[in-house]
C-alpha positions as CSV (number, residue, x, y, z in Angstrom):
1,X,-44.3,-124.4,-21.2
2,X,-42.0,-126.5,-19.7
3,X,-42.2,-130.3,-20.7
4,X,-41.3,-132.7,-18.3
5,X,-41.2,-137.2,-17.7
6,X,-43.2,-138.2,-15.3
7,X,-42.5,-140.5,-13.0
8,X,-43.8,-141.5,-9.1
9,X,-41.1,-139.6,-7.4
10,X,-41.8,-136.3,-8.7
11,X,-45.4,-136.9,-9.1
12,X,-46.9,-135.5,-6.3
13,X,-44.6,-131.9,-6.5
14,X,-46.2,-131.4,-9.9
15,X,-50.0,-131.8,-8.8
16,X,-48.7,-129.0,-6.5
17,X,-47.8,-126.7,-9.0
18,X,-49.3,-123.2,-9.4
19,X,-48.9,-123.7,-12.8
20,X,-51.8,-125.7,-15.3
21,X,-50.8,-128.9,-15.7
22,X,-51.4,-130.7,-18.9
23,X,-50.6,-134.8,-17.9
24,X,-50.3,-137.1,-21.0
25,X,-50.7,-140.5,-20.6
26,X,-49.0,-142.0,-24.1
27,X,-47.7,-145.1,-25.2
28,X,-44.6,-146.2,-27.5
29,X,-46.9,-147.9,-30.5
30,X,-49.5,-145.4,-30.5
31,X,-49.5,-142.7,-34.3
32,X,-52.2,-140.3,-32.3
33,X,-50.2,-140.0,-29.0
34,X,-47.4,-138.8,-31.5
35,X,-49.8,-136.0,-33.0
36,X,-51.4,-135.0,-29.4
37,X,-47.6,-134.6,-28.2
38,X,-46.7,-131.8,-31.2
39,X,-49.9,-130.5,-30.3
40,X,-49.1,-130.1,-27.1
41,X,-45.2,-128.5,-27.8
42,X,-47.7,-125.9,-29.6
43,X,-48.2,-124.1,-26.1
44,X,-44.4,-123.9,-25.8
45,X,-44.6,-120.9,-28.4
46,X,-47.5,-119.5,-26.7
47,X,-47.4,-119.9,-23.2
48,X,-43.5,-120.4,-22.5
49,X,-43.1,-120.7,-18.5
50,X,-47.4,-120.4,-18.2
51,X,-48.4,-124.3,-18.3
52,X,-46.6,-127.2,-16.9
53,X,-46.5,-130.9,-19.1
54,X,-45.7,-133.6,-17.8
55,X,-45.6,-137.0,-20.1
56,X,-46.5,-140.4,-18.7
57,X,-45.4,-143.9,-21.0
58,X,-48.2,-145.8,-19.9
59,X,-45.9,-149.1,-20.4
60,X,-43.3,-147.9,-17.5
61,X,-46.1,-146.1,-15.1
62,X,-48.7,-148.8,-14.9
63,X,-49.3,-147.8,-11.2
64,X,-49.6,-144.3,-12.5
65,X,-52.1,-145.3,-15.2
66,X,-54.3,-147.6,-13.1
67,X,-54.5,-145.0,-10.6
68,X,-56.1,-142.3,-12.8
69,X,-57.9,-145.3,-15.6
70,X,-56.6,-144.4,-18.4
71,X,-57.9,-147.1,-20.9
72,X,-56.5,-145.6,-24.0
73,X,-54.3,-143.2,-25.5
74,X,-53.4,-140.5,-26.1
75,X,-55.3,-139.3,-23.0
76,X,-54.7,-135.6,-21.4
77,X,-55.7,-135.0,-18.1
78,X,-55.9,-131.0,-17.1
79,X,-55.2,-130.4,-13.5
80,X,-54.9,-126.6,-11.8
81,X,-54.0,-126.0,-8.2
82,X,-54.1,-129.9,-7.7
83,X,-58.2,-130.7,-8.9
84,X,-58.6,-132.0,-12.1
85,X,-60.6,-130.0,-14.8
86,X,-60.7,-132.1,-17.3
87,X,-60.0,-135.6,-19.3
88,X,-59.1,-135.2,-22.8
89,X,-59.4,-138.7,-24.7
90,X,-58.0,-138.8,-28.2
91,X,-56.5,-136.3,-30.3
92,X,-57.6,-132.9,-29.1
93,X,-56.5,-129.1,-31.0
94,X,-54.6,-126.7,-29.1
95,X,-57.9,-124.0,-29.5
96,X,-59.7,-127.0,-27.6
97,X,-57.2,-127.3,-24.8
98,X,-56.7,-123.6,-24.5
99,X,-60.6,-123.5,-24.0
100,X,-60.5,-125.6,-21.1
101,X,-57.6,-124.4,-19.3
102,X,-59.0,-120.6,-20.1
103,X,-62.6,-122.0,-18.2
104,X,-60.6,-121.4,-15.3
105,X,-58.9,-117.7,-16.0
106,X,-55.5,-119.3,-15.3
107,X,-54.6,-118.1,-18.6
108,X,-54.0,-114.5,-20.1
């Protein structure tokens, strides 16, 4: 896994990515966005160079937030080959990402 900041400029070169792409959309005084993020550095062990995260501070990407609605966080959104597959709001466990990602056989 490789984790990776967000931001507008290299937004748009991730959505490309042949990669899944796990987006979380966190903010500075949030406990669960803390517990969703170790979650997600789980995959590292698994799935090294396999899935793509990129995290989004909702406080310095508001156009980034708006855009997709995120209302609260921690919220996850799961994109492959640029659609999105799924919105993941709250905490969620790595068997329950995995699942969704897997839907698509992008994963071994």
């Amino acid at each position: 896994m490789m984790k990776v900041t967000v931001t507008e400029k290299n937004f748009s070169d991730m959505l490309k990515s042949s990669q899944p792409l796990l987006l979380h959309f966190w903010s500075d005084f949030c406990g669960p966005c803390k517990v969703q993020s170790r979650v997600l550095g789980q995959m590292d062990d698994k799935y090294r160079d396999a899935v793509l995260v990129g995290d989004i501070n909702t406080q310095n990407h508001p156009d980034l937030t708006e855009a997709f609605g995120i209302r609260s966080t921690p919220t996850v959104l799961v994109f492959y080959e640029g659609k999105l597959l799924a919105r993941l709001t709250g905490v969620h466990t790595l068997n329950k990402i995995e699942e969704i990602i897997s839907k698509e056989g992008v994963l071994d």
